[in-house]
LOKE-768705 format. One record per residue (C-alpha): x, y, z; residue in one letter. Coordinates in nm, 3 decimals, m for minus. Each point is the difference from the previous one (the first is absolute). Layout:
+---------+---------+---------+------+
!      xx !      yy !      zz ! rest !
+---------+---------+---------+------+
!       X !       Y !       Z !    a !
...
+---------+---------+---------+------+
END
This chain:
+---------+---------+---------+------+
!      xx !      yy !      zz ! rest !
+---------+---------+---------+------+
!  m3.852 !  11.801 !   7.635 !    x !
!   0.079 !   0.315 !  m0.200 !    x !
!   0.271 !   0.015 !  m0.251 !    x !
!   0.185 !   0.341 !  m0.167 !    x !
!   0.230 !   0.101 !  m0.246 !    x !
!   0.258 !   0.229 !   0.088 !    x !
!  m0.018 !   0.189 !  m0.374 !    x !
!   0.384 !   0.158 !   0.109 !    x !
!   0.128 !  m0.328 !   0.015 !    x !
!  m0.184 !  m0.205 !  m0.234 !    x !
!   0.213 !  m0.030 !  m0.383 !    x !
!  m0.331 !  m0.166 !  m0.211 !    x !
!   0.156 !  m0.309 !  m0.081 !    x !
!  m0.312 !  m0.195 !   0.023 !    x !
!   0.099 !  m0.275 !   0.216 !    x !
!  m0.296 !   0.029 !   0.285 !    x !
!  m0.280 !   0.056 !  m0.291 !    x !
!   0.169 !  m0.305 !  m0.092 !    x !
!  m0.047 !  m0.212 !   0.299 !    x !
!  m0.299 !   0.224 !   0.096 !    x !
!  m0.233 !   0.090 !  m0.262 !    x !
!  m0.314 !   0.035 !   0.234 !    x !
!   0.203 !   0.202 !   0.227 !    x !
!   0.253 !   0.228 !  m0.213 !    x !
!  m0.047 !   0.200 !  m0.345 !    x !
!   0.282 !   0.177 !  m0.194 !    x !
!  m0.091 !   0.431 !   0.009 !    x !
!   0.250 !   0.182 !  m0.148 !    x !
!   0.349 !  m0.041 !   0.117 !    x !
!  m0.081 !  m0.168 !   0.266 !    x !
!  m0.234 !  m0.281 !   0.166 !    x !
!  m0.308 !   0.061 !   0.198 !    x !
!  m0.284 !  m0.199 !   0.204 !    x !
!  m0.322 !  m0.097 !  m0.196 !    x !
!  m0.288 !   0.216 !   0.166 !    x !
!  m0.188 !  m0.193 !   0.235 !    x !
!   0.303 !  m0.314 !  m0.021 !    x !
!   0.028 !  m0.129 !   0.373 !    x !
!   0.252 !  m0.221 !   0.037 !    x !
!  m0.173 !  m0.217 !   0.230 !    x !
!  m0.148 !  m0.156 !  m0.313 !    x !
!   0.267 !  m0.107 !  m0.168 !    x !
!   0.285 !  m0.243 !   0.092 !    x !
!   0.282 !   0.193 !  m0.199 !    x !
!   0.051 !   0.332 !   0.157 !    x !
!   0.299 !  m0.124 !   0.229 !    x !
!   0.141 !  m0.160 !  m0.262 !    x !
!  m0.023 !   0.328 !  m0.254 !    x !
!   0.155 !   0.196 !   0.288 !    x !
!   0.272 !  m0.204 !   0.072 !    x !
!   0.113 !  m0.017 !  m0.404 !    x !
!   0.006 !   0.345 !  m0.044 !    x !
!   0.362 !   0.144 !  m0.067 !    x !
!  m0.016 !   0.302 !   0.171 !    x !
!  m0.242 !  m0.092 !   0.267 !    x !
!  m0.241 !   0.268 !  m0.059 !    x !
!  m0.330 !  m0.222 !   0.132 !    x !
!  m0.116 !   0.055 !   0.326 !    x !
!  m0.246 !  m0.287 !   0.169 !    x !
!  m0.168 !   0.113 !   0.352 !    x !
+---------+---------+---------+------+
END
């Protein structure tokens, strides 16, 4: 399972490193995917992607 974040749609706010934290880290203004994070590992990618407010996470 692969998971992105669309950095035109994505405001920061923090919310998936929130749910996340193995998965997502804050770069800049916006949030990105920990190198080498597969989401297969964790439990909490769905649930990151389905909080965030502008729905700039992609799962595949």
């Amino acid at each position: 399972m692969k998971v992105r974040v669309d950095p035109d749609l994505c405001i920061a706010c923090g919310l998936c490193v929130e749910i996340c934290p193995g998965v997502f880290e804050l770069s800049g203004d916006f949030a990105e995917v920990r190198e080498g994070a597969d989401c297969s590992e964790f439990g909490c990618c769905e649930e990151a992607a389905e909080a965030c407010p502008t729905g700039a996470i992609e799962i595949s």
